[in-house]
N, C-alpha and C positions, 0 to 999 in steps of 0.2 A: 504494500500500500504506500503512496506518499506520500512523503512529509508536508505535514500543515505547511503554511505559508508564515512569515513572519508578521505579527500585529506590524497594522498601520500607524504611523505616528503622525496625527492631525494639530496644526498647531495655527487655529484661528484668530489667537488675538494681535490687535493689528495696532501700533504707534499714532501719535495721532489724537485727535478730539473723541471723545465718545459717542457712539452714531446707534442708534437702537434700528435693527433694519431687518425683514427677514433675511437677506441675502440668500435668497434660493439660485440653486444649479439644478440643471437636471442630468441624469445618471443611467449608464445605459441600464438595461434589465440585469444583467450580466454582475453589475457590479452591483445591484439592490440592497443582497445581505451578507454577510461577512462571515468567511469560514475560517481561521487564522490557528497559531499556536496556542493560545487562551483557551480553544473550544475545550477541550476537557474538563479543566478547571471551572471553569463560570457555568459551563453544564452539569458538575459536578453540584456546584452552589445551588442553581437552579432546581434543581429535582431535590435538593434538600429542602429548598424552602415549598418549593408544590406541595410533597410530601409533610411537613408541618409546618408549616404557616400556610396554606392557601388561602384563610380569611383574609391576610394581609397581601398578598401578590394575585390573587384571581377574583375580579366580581365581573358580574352582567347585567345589565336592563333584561326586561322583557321584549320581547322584539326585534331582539339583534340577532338571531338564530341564525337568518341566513345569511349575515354577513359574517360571523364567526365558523360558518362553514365554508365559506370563499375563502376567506382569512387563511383555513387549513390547505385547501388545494392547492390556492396559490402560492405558497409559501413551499409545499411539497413540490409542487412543479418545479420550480425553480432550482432548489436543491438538489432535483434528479438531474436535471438540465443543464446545470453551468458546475457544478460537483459531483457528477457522476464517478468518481473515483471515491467516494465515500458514500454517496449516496444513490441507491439504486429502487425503479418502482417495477415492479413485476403485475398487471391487473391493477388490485382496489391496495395492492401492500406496497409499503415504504418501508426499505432496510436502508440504514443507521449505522454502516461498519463501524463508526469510529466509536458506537455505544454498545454497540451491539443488539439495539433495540429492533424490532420489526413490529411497524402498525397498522390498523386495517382501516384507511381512510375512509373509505366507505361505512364503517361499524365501529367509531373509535368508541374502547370503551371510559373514555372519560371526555369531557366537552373539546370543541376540535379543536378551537383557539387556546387550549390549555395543551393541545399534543401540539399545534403552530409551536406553542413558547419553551416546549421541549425537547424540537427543534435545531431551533437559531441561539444564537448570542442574543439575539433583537429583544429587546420589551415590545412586544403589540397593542396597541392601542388603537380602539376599532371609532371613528368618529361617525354619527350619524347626522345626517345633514339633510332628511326631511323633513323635520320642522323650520319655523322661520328663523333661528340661529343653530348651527353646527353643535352637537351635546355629546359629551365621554359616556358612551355606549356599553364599552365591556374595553376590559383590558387585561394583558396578564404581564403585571409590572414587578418583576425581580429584584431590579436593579435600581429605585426609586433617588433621583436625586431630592432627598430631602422634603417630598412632600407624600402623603398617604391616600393611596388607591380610597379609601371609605370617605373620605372627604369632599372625592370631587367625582367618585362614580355618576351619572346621570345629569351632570347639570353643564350648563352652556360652556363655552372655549374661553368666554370672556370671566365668568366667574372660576373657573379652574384655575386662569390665569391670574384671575384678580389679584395677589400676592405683589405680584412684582409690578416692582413702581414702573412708570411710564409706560404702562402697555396699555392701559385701556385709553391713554390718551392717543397714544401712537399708531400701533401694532394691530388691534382689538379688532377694527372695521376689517382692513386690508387680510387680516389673516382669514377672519369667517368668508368673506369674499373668496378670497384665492379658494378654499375649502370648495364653496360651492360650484367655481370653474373649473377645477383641476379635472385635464382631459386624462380616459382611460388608458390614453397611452405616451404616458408621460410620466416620469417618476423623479421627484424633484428632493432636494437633499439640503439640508444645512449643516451649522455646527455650531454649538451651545459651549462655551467653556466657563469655567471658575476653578478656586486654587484653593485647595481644603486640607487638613493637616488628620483627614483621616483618610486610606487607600480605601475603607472595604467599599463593595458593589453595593449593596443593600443599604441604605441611607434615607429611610423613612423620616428620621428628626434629624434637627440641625440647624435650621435658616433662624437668621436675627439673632444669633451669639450675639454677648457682646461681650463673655469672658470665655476663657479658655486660651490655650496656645500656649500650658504652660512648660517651659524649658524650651521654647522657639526661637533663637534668637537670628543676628547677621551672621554667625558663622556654621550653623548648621541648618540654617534653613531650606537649605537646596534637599539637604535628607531627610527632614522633619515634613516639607510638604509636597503637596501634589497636585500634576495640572488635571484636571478632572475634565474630559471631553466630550461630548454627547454629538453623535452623527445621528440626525433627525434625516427619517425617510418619511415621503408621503406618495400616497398612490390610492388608485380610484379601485375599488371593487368593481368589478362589470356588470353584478347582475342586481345587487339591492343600494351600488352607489354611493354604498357605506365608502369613507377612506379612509384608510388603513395607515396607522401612525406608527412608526419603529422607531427604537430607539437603542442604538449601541453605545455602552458605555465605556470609554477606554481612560485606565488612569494612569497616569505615566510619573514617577518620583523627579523632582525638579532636577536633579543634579544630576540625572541618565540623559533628559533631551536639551537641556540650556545648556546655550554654546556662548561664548562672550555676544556675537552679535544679537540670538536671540533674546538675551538678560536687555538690552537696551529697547530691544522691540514690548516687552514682556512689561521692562518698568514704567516705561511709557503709556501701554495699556491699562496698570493699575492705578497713573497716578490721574491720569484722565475722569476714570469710575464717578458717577457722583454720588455723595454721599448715602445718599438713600440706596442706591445698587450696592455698598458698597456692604453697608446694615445689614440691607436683603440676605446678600454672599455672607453674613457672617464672615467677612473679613477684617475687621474692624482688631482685631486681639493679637492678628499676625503681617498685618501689613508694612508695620513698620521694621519688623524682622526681613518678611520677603523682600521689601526695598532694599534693605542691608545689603543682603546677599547678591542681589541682583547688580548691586552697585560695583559689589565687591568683583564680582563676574565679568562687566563691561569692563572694568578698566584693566585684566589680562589681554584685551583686545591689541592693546599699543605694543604689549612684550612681555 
C-alpha cells in the first residue's frame, strides 16, 4: 500500500491592515478532502469521541435525512475516486484499507453522515438553505474550534456566527447569499486561522480567555504555541440543495513552520487584530509573548 502523503502546511495570515473577507477559491473535486499522514491518528480520535461522546460531536434536525444521505455518497464517491489506493467500492460497500473498516452505504448501520465523519479528516456540516436564511442542519463536529455543536445545532449562519465580532456587520449578508448561489459544480475553499497554546483537535471551550498562558513567554513561545488552521470547504448537495460545510483542522507548533520571514508576516498579522478579535481568539494572555518571539525570529533574518 502507499504511503500517506505529507500534511499540508497552510499558512493564511497575511501583513498588513486587518480585512474581514471570505476570501473564497475554488478547488478542483480532486482536491475537496484531505487524505494525509494524520489520517490514522485524528481517525483514531474520531471514532473515540463517536464512540463516547456522540452527544457532543453528532446532532441532526428533523428533515435533513436526505441531505445526510448525499452527505455519505458523496463523500464515498470521492474517496473511491481520487484514493482508490486506500479506498475501494465494490456494489453498495466501501473498504477503508487504511482502517480496515468495510461499510454498507446502502444499509449503514448507524446515521450516514456519522459513517461520512468516519471517513474523512473533515468535520461535516450539512447547511440547509430552504428557508428564508441558510440554518446548521446536522453536523458531525470532532474537531470543534472552540464552540459547541448543542448550541448552534438548528438555528441561522448569522446567529451561529453571532460570536465573532464584525461578522454580522460584514460577512452575515454576503455569506447567506453566496450559500444560497453556490453552483453544484463548484466547490469553493477558504482558510480560518488563530494561535492557541493548546494543540489538541477537540476544542469545544476556550474563546474570550483573558487568563491563562501560564509559563508562555518571548523565549519559548514558538514551543509553547500553535498556529491553528481550518481549510473550510463548501459545496452544493445535488439533490435536496443542502450544502455541505467541511472542515479540516490542521495545527502546526510555531517553531516547526516560522521561518524568520514568516515571524515578520505572522507579527504583523497579530499586531493589526483588533481588539475585540483579539478577546474573541483569546489571545489577549499570550500575545505579548508571541510578539517576543516572533520578534526575536525576524531579526535572524539579517544573520
Amino acid at each position: 500500500m502507499r504511503p500517506l502523503p505529507a500534511e499540508a502546511v497552510y499558512l493564511p495570515f497575511q501583513p498588513g491592515p486587518y480585512r474581514m473577507a471570505m476570501d473564497l477559491i475554488t478547488v478542483p473535486e480532486h482536491a475537496w478532502l484531505e487524505v494525509d499522514t494524520r489520517y490514522p491518528s485524528e481517525m483514531a480520535t474520531r471514532r473515540e469521541l463517536l464512540d463516547q461522546r456522540r452527544h457532543d460531536v453528532f446532532a441532526a434536525v428533523p428533515g435533513s435525512e436526505v441531505a445526510r444521505g448525499e452527505a455519505l455518497e458523496l463523500v464515498a464517491g470521492a474517496l473511491a475516486a481520487h484514493y482508490p489506493q486506500w479506498f475501494s467500492r465494490a456494489g453498495t460497500m466501501l473498504h477503508n484499507r487504511l482502517t480496515g473498516e468495510s461499510w454498507d452505504l446502502a444499509a449503514p448501520p448507524i446515521d450516514p453522515l456519522e459513517v461520512a465523519g468516519r471517513l474523512v479528516q473533515e468535520d461535516l456540516c450539512v447547511i440547509d438553505i430552504r428557508s428564508d436564511v441558510p440554518r446548521l442542519a446536522a453536523a458531525v463536529l470532532c474537531f470543534p474550534s472552540r464552540w459547541r455543536l448543542s448550541e448552534k445545532l438548528g438555528g441561522p449562519l448569522a446567529e451561529v456566527h453571532g460570536p465573532v465580532p464584525l461578522y454580522a456587520d460584514r460577512l452575515a449578508r454576503p455569506v447567506d447569499r453566496f450559500m444560497r448561489h453556490l453552483k453544484a459544480d463548484r466547490i469553493a475553499c477558504r482558510l480560518n486561522w488563530s494561535v492557541l497554546d493548546d494543540p489538541a483537535l477537540f476544542q469545544p471551550d476556550g474563546k474570550w480567555r483573558t487568563e491563562g498562558g501560564e509559563g508562555i513567554t518571548p523565549a519559548n513561545a514558538g514551543d509553547r504555541l500553535y498556529l491553528r488552521v481550518e481549510r473550510q470547504t463548501l459545496r452544493r448537495l445535488p439533490t435536496s440543495g443542502a450544502v455541505l460545510f467541511g472542515i479540516r483542522v490542521h495545527v502546526y507548533r510555531l517553531s516547526r513552520i516560522v521561518d524568520p520571514t514568516l515571524a515578520l508576516d505572522l507579527a504583523s498579522a497579530v499586531r493589526a487584530l483588533p481588539p475585540a478579535i483579539v478577546h474573541y481568539k483569546s489571545l489577549g494572555p499570550v500575545r505579548d509573548a508571541l510578539l517576543g518571539w516572533l520578534t526575536s525570529m525576524s531579526e535572524m533574518r539579517g544573520g
